[in-house]
N, C-alpha and C positions, 0 to 999 in steps of 0.2 A: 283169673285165667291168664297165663303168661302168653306172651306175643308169639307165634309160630315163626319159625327159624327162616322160612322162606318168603316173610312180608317185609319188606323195603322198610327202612325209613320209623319204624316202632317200637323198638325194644327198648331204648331209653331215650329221656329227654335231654336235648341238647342244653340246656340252662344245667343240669343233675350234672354232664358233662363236664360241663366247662368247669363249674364248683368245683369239682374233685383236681382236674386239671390243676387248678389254681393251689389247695391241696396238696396235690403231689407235688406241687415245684416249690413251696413254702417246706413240708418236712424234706424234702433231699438238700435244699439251702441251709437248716437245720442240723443235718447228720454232716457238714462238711466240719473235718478235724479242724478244730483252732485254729493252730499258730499256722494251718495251709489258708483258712481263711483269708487272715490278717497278711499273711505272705502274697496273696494274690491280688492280681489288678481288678479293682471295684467292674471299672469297663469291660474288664476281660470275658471276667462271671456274668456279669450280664449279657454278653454277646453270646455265651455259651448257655444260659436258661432262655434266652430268646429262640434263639433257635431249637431249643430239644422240646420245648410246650408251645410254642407256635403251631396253630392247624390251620391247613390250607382244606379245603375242600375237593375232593376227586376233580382232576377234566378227563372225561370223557373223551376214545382216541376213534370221532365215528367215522370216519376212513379206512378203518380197519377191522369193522365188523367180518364175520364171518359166519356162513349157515351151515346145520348139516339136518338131514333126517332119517329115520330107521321106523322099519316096521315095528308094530307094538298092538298087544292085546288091550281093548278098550272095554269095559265094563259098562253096559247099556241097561243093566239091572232096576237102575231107577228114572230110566226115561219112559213118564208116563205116555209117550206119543208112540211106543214100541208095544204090539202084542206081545206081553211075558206072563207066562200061567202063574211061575213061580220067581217072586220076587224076593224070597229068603235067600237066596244064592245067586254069584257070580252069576251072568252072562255074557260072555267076550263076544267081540266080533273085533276083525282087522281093524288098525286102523292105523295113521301115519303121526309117529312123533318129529316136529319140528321145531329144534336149537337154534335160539339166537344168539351169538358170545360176542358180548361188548367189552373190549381190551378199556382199560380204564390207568393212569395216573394217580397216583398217592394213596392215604389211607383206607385201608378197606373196612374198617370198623365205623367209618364212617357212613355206611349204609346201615347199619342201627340204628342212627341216630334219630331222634323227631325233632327239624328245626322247629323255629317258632310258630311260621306258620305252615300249615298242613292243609292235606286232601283227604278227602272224606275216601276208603279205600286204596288204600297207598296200594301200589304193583307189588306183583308176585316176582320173586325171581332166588337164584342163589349165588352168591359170589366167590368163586373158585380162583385162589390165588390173586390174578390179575384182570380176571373177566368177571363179569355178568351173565349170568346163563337166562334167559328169558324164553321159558320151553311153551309149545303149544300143542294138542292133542287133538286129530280131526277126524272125521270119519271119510268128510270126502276130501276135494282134491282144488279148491278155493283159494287159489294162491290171492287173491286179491282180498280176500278176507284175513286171512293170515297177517299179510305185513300192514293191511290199515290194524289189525288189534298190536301189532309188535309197534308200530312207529306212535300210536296212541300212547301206551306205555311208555314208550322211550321216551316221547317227549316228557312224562310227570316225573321221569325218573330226573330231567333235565331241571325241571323245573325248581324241584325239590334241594340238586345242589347249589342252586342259583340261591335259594331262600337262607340253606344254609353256612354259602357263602358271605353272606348278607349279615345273615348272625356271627360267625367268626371276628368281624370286624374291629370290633368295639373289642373285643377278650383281646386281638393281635395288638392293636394300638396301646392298648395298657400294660401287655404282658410284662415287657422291660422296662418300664416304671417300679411295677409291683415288684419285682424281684431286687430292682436297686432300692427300695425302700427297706426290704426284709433282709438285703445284707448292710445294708448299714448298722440296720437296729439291733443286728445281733454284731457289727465289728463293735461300735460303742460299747456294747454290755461288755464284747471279753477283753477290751481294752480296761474298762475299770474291774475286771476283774483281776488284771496283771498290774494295775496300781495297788488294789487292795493287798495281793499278797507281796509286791514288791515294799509296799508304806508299810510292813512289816514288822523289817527291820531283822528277816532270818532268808539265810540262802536259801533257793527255791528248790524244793527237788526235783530233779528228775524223773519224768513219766516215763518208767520200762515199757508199757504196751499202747504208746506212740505211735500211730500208724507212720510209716513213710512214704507211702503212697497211697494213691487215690483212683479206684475204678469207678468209671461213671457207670452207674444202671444200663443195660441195653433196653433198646424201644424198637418195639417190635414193627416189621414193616418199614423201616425208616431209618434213614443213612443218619447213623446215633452221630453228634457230636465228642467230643471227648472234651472233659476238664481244662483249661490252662494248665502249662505242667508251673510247678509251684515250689519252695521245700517247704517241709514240713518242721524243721527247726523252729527253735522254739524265736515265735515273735519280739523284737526289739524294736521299742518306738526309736525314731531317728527324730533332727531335729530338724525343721524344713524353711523356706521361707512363704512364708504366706500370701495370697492370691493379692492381695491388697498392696504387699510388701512391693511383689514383682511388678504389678503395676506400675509402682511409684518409680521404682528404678528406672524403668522403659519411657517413663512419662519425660522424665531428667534428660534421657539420651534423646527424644525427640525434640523437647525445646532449647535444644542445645543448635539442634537443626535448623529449628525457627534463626537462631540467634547468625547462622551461618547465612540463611538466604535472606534476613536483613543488611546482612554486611557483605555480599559476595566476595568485596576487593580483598576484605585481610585475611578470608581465607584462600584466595585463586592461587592452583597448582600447589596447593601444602600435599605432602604424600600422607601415605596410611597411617603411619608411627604419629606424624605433624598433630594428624586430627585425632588419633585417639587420647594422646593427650588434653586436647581443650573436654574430652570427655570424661576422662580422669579427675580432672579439676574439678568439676561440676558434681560430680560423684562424688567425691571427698568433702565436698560443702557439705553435702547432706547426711556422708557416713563416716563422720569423723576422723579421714585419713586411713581408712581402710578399704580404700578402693585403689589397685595396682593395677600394672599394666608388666606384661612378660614374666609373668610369675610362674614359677616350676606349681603344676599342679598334676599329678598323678604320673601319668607316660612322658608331657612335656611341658612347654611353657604354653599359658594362656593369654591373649590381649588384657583382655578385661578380668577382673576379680573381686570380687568382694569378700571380705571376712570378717565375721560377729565372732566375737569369743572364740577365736582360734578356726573357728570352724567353716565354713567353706558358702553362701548362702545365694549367691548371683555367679555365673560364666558367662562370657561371653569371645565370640570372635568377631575380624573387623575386619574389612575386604573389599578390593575397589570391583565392579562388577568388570568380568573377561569372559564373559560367555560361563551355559551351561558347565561346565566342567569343573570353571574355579569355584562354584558353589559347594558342587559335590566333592571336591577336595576338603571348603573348608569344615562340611558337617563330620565328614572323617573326622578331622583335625579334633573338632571340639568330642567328637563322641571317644577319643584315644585319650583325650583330656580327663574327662568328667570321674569319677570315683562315684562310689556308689553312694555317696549321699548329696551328690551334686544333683538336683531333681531341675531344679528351672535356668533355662539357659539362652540364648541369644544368638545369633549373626545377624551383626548391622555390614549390610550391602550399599554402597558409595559407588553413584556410576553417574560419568562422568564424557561426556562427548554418546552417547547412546543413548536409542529410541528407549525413554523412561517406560513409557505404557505397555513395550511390548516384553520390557527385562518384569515390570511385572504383575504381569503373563505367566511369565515361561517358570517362577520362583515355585507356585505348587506344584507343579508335575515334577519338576527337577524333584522335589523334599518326596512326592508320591512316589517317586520311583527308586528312591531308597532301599536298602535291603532290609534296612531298621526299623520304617515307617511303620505305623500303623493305623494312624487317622488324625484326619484333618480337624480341628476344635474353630466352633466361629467366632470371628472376631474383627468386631467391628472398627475397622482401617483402611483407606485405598492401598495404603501403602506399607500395610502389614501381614503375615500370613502367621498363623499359628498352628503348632503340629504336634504329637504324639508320639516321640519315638524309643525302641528300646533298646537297655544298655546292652552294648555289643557283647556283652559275656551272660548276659542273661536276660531273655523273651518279655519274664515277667516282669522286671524292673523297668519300668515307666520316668521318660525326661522330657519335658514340658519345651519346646521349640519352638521362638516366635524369632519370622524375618523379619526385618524391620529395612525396609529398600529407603534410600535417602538419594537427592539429586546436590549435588556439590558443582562449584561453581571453578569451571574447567582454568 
């Protein structure tokens, strides 16, 4: 016998739920076109499956209850405490119906649900749009019975999103795990699948029915997310420098540091150009003479550069700290720089007669409050800040930004 339309809390299992949840957000990761896949930031998509199968639990808005009541024929036909000759047919007599409507917040299919744990008799009620309709039918005029059965009720109805928020928990904390593991495993697969038919050895043809765009499913009830927007041209690997690479680079420029606050004397009052040179130097130790300084790179010239095989693999800029402003000037600077295969880049900050602790301080909010920004990454340094930002001509293209604050000897 299937569950009656108007019992709370029954008609399927929360666990059934979630399964399918989990489900739907693995085949829509699934039907995303290719080269949009591979075009799109891994982050991105995940903040965007996060949010569209995340489930929050209703809260109840009970400040805003409201009653009403209307007369109504009541059927007494089988109250055996009533003289009825004939109990084969109706018997009305008056009686008063009284509406309870509890306005409610978020999902409303979530009064189907059965969390884990449960009550033996879950409440009666129906959920109209935004409310809970909790009706009761009396003959006489018991107001004190009425709202003890209505506040009863309400309280299990309470109960029950409590249990089920309870359950949510553990599916929310995992959700964007699970979707960054299912898009990985499917970038890897159509990456070697764009080796296999690249190792070839034949032009690749072109796909005529290419989607060029991408509508996300609507979810109903629920302010839908949208996609990152993406292109859909077809995917090119680029060449990158690698997480271990850029360390090492960063590691260079700070024990370069070291080497300055062992000596203070032979660096005192060298300017910007002064110091980025002994930074140069130490760079070219390690990369063969391919590490410049004022190098024409895209819009303008760069402090810092490096170049493997022609190609572009470390930026950086270099800046004595003047307050707020000269920061945000120089991340302009470097992001007018960067092309679009510059991914990891730098500003080393040199401050010099100034409160060190409180310049930073002020270096994430400054990068937070960027137009570009879009998230902080951790990273373990007092004296460094690591960021997310993207390239000024496009959302989806992702530049890797660590501050690296230094105290130089005035």
């Amino acid at each position: 016998m299937s569950p009656r339309d108007d019992v709370l809390f029954s008609q399927h299992s929360l666990d059934d739920v979630l399964r399918d949840q989990e489900r739907t957000m693995f085949k829509e990761i699934d039907s995303i076109e290719g080269n949009r896949l591979l075009n799109t930031s891994v982050d991105d998509l995940c903040d965007y499956f996060e949010q569209r199968f995340k489930i929050e639990a209703p809260q109840l808005r009970e400040d805003e209850i409201t009653v009403d009541q209307n007369e109504v024929q009541v059927d007494v036909s089988h109250d055996r405490g009533r003289a009825i000759f004939d109990r084969s047919r109706p018997f009305y007599l008056k009686g008063t119906k009284v509406s309870f409507f509890v306005p409610f917040d978020g999902e409303e299919d979530c009064f189907k649900f059965q969390p884990s744990t449960a009550i033996v008799g879950p409440p009666v009620g129906l959920v109209h749009g935004r409310e809970i309709v909790l009706t009761y039918t009396r003959l006489d005029h018991d107001t004190a019975a009425v709202r003890s059965q209505f506040e009863r009720e309400l309280a299990e109805i309470k109960s029950n999103l409590q249990w089920m928020a309870r359950d949510f928990i553990p599916f929310n904390n995992f959700i964007r795990e699970k979707a960054k593991n299912r898009i990985n495993a499917r970038r890897e697969k159509l990456l070697k699948d764009e080796g296999l038919a690249a190792g070839l050895g034949y032009r690749l043809r072109p796909r005529q029915d290419a989607p060029q765009t991408y509508v996300a499913p609507s979810v109903r009830r629920k302010t839908t997310p949208s996609q990152p927007p993406a292109s859909t041209a077809r995917f090119v690997p680029e060449p990158t420098l690698g997480m271990q690479e850029y360390e090492h680079v960063l590691s260079v420029v700070s024990n370069m540091v070291a080497v300055m606050e062992r000596s203070p004397k032979a660096f005192r009052g060298m300017e910007e150009e002064d110091l980025r040179q002994h930074f140069l130097v130490q760079l070219n130790g390690q990369y063969e003479g391919q590490a410049t300084g004022e190098t024409f790179n895209f819009e303008g010239k760069t402090d810092i550069l490096i170049r493997v095989e022609r190609k572009n693999i470390f930026i950086a800029e270099c800046m004595f700290w003047r307050g707020p402003e000269s920061l945000k000037k120089k991340i302009d600077q470097l992001l007018g720089y960067t092309s679009w295969r510059d991914m990891k880049t730098a500003v080393l900050v040199f401050n010099r007669d100034r409160n060190f602790s409180a310049v930073l301080a002020k270096i994430p909010e400054i990068v937070e409050s960027h137009p570009n920004f879009k998230r902080q990454l951790p990273h373990a340094s007092e004296t460094a800040s690591r960021f997310i930002l993207h390239h000024k001509d496009d959302k989806n293209r992702e530049l890797m930004l660590t501050v690296l604050a230094f105290e130089v000897p005035a």
